[in-house]
PyMOL commands that place a pseudoatom at each C-alpha (Angstrom):
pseudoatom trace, name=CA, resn=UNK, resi=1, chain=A, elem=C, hetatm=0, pos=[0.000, 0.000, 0.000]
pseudoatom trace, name=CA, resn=UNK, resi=2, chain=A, elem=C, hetatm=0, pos=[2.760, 2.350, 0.630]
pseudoatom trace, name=CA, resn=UNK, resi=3, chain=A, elem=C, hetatm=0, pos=[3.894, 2.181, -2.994]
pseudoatom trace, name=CA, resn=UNK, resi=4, chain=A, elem=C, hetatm=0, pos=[0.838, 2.674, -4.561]
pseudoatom trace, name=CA, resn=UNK, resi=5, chain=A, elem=C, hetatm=0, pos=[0.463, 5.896, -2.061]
pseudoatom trace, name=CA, resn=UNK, resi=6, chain=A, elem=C, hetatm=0, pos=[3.441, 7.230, -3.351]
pseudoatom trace, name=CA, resn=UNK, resi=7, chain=A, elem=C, hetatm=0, pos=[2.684, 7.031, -6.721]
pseudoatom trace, name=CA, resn=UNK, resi=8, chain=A, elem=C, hetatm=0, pos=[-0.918, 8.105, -6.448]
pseudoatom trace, name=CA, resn=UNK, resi=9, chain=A, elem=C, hetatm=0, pos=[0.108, 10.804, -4.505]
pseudoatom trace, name=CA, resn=UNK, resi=10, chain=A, elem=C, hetatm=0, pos=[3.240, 11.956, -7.714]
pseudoatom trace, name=CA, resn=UNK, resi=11, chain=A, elem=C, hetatm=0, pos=[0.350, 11.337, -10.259]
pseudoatom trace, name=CA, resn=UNK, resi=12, chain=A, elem=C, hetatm=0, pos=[-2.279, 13.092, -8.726]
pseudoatom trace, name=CA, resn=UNK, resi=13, chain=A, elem=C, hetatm=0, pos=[-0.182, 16.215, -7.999]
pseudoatom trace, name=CA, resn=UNK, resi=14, chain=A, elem=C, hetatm=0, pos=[0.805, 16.271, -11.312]
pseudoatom trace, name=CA, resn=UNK, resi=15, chain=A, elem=C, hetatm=0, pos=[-2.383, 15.800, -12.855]
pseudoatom trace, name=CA, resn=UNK, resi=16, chain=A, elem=C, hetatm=0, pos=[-3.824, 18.617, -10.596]
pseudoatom trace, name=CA, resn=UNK, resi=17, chain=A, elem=C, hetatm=0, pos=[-1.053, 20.694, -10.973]
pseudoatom trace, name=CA, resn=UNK, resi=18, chain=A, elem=C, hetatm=0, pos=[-1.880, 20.550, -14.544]
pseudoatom trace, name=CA, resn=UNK, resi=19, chain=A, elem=C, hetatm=0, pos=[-5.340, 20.937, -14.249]
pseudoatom trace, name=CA, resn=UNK, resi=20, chain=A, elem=C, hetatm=0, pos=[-4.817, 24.199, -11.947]
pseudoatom trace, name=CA, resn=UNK, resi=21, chain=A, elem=C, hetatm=0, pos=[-1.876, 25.928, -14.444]
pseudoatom trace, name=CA, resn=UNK, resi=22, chain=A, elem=C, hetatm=0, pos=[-3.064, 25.513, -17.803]
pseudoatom trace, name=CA, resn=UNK, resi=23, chain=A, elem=C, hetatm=0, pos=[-6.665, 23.873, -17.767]
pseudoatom trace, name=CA, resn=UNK, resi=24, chain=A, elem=C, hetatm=0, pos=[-7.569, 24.029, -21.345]
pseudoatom trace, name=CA, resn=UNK, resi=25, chain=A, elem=C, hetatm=0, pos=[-4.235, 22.253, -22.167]
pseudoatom trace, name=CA, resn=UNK, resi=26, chain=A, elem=C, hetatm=0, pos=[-5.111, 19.313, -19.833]
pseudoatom trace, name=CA, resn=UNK, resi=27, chain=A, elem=C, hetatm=0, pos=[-8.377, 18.632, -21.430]
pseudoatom trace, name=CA, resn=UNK, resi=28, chain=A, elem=C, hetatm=0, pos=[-7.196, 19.277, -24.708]
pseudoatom trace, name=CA, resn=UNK, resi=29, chain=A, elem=C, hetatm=0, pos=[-4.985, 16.301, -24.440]
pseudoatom trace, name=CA, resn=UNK, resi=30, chain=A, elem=C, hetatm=0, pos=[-7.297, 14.097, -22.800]
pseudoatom trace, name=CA, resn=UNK, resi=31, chain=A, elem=C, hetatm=0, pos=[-10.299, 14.755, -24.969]
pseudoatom trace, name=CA, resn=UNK, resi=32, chain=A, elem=C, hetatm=0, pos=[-9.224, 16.345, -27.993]
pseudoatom trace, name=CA, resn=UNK, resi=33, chain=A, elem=C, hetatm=0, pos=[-10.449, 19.863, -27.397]
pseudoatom trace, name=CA, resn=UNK, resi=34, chain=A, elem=C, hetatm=0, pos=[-9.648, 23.231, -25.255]
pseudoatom trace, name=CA, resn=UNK, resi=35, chain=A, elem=C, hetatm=0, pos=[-12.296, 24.127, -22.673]
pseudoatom trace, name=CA, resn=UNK, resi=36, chain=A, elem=C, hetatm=0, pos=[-14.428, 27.097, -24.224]
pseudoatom trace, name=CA, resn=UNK, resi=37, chain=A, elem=C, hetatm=0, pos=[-15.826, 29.257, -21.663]
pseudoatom trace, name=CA, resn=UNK, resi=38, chain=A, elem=C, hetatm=0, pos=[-14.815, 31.030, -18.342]
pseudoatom trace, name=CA, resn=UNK, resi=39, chain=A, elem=C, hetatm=0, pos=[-17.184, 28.853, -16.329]
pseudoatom trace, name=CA, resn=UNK, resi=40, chain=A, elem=C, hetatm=0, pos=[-15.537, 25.544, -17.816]
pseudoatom trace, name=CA, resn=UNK, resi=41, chain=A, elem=C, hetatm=0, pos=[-11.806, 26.822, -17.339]
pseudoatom trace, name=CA, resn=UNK, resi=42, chain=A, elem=C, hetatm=0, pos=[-12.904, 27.474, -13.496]
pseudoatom trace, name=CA, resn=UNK, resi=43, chain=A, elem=C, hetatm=0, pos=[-14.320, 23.854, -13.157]
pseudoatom trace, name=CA, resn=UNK, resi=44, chain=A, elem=C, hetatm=0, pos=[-11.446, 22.164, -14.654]
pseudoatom trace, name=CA, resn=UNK, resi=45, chain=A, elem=C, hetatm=0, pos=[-9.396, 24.509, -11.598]
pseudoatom trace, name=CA, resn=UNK, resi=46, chain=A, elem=C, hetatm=0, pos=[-11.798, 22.923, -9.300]
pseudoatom trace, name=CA, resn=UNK, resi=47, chain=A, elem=C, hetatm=0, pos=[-10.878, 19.812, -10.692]
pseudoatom trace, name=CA, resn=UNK, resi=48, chain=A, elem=C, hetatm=0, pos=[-7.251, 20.063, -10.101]
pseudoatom trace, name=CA, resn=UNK, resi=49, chain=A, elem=C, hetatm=0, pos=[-7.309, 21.220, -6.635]
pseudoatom trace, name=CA, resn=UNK, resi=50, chain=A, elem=C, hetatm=0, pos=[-9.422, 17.671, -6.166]
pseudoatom trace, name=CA, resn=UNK, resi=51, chain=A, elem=C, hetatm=0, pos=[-6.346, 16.103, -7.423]
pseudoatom trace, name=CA, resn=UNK, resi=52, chain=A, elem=C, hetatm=0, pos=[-3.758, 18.163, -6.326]
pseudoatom trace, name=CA, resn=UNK, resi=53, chain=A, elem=C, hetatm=0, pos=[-5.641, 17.604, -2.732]
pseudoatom trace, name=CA, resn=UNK, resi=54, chain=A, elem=C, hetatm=0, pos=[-6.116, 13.642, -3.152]
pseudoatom trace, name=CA, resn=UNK, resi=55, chain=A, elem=C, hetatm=0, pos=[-2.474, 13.592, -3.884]
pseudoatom trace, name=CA, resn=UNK, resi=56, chain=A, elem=C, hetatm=0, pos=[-1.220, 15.003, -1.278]
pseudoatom trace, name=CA, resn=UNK, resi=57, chain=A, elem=C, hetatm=0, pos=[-3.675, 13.130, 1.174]
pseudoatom trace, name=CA, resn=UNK, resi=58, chain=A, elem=C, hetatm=0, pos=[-1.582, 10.691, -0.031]
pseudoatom trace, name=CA, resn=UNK, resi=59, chain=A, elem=C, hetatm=0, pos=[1.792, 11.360, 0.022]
pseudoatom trace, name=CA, resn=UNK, resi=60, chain=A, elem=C, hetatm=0, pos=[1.069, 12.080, 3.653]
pseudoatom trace, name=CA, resn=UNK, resi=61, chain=A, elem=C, hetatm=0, pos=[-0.519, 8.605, 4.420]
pseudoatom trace, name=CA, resn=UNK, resi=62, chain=A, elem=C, hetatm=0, pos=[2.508, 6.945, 2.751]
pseudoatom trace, name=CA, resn=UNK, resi=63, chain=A, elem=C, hetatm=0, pos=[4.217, 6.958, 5.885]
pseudoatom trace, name=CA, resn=UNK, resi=64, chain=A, elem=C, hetatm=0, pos=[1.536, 5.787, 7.819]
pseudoatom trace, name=CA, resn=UNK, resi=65, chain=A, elem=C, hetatm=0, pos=[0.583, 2.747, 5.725]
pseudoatom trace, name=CA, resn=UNK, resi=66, chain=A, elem=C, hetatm=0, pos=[-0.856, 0.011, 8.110]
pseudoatom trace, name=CA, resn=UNK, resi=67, chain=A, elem=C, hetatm=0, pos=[-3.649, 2.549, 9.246]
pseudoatom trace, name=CA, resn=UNK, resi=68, chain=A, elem=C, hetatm=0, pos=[-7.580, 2.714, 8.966]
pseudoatom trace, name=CA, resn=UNK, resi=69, chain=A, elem=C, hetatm=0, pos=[-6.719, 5.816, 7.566]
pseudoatom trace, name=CA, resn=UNK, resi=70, chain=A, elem=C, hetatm=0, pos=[-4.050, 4.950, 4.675]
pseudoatom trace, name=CA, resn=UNK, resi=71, chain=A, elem=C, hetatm=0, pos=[-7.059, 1.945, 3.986]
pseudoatom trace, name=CA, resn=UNK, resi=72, chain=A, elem=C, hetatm=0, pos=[-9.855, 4.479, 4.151]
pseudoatom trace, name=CA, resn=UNK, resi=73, chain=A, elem=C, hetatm=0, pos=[-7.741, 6.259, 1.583]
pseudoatom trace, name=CA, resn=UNK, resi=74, chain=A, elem=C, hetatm=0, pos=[-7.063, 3.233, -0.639]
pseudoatom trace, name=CA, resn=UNK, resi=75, chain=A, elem=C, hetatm=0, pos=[-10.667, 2.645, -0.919]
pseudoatom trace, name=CA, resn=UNK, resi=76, chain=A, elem=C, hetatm=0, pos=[-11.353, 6.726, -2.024]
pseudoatom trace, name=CA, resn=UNK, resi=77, chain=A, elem=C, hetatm=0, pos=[-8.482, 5.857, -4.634]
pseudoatom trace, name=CA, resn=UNK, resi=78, chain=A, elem=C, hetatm=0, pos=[-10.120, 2.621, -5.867]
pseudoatom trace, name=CA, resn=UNK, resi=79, chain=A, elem=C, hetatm=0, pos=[-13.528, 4.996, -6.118]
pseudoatom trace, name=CA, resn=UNK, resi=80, chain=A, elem=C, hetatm=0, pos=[-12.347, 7.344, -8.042]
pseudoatom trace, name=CA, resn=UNK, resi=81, chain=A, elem=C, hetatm=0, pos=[-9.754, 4.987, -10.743]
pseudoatom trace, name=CA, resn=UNK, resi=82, chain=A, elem=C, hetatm=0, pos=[-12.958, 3.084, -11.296]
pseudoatom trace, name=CA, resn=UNK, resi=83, chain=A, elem=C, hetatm=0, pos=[-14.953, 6.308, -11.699]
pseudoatom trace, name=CA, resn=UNK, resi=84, chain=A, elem=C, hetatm=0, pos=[-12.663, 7.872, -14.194]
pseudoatom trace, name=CA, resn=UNK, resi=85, chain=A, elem=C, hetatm=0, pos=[-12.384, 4.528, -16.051]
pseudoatom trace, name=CA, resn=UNK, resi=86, chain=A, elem=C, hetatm=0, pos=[-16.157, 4.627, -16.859]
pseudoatom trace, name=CA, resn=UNK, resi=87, chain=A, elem=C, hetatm=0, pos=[-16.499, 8.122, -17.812]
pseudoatom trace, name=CA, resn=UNK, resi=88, chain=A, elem=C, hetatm=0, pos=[-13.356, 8.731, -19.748]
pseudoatom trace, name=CA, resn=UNK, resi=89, chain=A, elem=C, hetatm=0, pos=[-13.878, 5.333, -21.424]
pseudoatom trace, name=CA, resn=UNK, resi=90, chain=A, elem=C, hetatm=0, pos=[-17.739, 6.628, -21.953]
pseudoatom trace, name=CA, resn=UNK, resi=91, chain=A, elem=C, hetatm=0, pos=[-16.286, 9.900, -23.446]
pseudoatom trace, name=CA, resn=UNK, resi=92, chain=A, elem=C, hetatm=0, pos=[-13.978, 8.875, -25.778]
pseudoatom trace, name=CA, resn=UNK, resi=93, chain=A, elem=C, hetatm=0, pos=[-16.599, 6.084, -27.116]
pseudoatom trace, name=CA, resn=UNK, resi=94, chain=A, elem=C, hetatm=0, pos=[-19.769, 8.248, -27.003]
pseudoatom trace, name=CA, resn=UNK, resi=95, chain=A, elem=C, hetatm=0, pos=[-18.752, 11.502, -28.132]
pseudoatom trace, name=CA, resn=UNK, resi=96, chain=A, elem=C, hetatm=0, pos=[-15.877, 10.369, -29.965]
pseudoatom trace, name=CA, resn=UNK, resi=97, chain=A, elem=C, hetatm=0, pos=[-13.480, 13.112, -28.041]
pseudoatom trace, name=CA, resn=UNK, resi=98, chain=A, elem=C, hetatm=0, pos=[-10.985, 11.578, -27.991]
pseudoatom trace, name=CA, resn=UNK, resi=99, chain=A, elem=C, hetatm=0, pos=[-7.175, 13.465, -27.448]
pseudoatom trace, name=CA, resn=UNK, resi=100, chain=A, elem=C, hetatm=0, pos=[-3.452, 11.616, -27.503]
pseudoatom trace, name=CA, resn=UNK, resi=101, chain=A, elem=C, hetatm=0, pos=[-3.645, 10.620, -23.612]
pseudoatom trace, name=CA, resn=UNK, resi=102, chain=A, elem=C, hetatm=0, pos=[-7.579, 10.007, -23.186]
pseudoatom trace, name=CA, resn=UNK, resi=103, chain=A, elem=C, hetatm=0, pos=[-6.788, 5.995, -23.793]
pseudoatom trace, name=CA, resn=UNK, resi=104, chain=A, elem=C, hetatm=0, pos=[-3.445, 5.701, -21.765]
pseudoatom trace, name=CA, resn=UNK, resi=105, chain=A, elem=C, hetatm=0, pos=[-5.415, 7.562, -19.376]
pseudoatom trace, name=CA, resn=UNK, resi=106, chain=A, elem=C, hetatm=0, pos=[-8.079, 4.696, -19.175]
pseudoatom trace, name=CA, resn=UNK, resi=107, chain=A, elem=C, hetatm=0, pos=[-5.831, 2.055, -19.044]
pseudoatom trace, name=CA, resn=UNK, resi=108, chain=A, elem=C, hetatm=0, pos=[-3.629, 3.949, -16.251]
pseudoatom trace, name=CA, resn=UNK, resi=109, chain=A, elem=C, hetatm=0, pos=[-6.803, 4.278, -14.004]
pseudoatom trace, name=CA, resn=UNK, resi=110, chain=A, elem=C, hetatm=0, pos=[-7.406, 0.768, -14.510]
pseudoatom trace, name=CA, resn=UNK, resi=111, chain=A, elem=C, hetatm=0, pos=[-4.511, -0.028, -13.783]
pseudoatom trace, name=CA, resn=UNK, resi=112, chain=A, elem=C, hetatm=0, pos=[-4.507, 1.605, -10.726]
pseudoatom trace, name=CA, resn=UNK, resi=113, chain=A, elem=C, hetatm=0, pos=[-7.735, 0.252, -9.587]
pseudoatom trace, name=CA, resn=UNK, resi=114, chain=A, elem=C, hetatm=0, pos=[-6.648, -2.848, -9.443]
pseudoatom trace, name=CA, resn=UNK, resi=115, chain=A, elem=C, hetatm=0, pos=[-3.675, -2.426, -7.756]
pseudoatom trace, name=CA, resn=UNK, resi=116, chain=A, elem=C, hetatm=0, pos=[-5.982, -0.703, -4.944]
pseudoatom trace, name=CA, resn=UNK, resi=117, chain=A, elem=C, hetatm=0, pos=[-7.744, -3.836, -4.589]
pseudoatom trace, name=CA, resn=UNK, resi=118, chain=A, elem=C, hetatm=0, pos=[-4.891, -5.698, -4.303]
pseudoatom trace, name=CA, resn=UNK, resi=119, chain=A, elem=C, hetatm=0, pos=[-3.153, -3.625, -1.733]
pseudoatom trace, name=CA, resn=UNK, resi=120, chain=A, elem=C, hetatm=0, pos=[-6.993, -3.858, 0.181]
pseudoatom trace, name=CA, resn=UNK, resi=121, chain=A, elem=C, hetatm=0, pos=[-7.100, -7.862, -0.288]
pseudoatom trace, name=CA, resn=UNK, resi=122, chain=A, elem=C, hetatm=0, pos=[-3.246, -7.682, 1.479]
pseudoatom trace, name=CA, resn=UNK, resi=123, chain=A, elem=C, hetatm=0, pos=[-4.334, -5.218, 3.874]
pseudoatom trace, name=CA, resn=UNK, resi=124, chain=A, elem=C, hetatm=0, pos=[-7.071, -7.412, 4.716]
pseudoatom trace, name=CA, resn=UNK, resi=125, chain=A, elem=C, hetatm=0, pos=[-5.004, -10.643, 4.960]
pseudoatom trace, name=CA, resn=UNK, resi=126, chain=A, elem=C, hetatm=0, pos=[-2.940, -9.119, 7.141]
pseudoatom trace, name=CA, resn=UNK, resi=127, chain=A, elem=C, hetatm=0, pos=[-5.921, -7.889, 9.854]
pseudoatom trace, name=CA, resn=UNK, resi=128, chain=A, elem=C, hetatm=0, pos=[-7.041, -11.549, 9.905]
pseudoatom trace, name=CA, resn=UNK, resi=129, chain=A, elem=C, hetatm=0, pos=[-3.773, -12.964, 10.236]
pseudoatom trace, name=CA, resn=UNK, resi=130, chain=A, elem=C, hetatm=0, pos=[-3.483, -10.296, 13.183]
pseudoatom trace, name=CA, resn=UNK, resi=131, chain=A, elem=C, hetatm=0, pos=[-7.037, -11.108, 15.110]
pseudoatom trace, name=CA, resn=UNK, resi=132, chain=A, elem=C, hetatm=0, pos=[-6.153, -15.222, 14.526]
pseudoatom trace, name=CA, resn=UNK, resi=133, chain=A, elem=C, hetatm=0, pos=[-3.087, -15.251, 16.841]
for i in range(1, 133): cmd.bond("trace and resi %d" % i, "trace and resi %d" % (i + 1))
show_as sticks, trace
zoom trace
């Protein structure tokens, strides 16, 4: 779990530190277009101060890996990889938007959705290996 923390945590900040600098860039290379108005621009912001934050939630529960709280984390992670799976997936196939890193981006969130349930099967291994002796 601590790995997959830290690399969440590098990704996300990135991602959000994207989102938050130069929004329109961002989206243009995940779905093949700028954002066109003000109000759009500010919600892709939004959107990278989610990631920036989730990021850094968990760089700081790296550390701390055996907790409730690095597993309560885990599970937000697996949430949101599945979420973005389905609607980036559901973007680039419905609308056809499709920019160089939409697909890498779907596979990458996959990706990381499983390795949060694998790191949560471990974790949970390891609390019933912990209450049987």
């Amino acid at each position: 779990m601590k790995m997959l923390l830290r690399v969440t945590a590098i990704i996300e900040v990135g991602a959000g530190a994207a989102l938050l600098s130069v929004p329109s860039l961002a989206v243009k290379l995940l779905f093949g277009s700028p954002l066109g108005t003000p109000a759009a621009v500010a919600l892709g912001r939004l959107a990278g101060a989610a990631l920036f934050t989730l990021g850094a939630a968990c760089w700081l529960a790296h550390g701390n890996e055996p907790s409730q709280a690095a597993r309560g984390l885990t599970v937000a992670m697996l949430l949101y990889n599945a979420a973005a799976v389905v609607i980036l997936a559901m973007a680039g196939i419905g609308t056809q938007a499709v920019g160089v890193v939409l697909w890498p981006a779907v596979a990458f969130h996959a990706f990381m959705a499983v390795w949060c349930i694998a790191c949560l099967q471990r974790w949970m291994l390891a609390q019933s290996s912990k209450t049987q002796n």
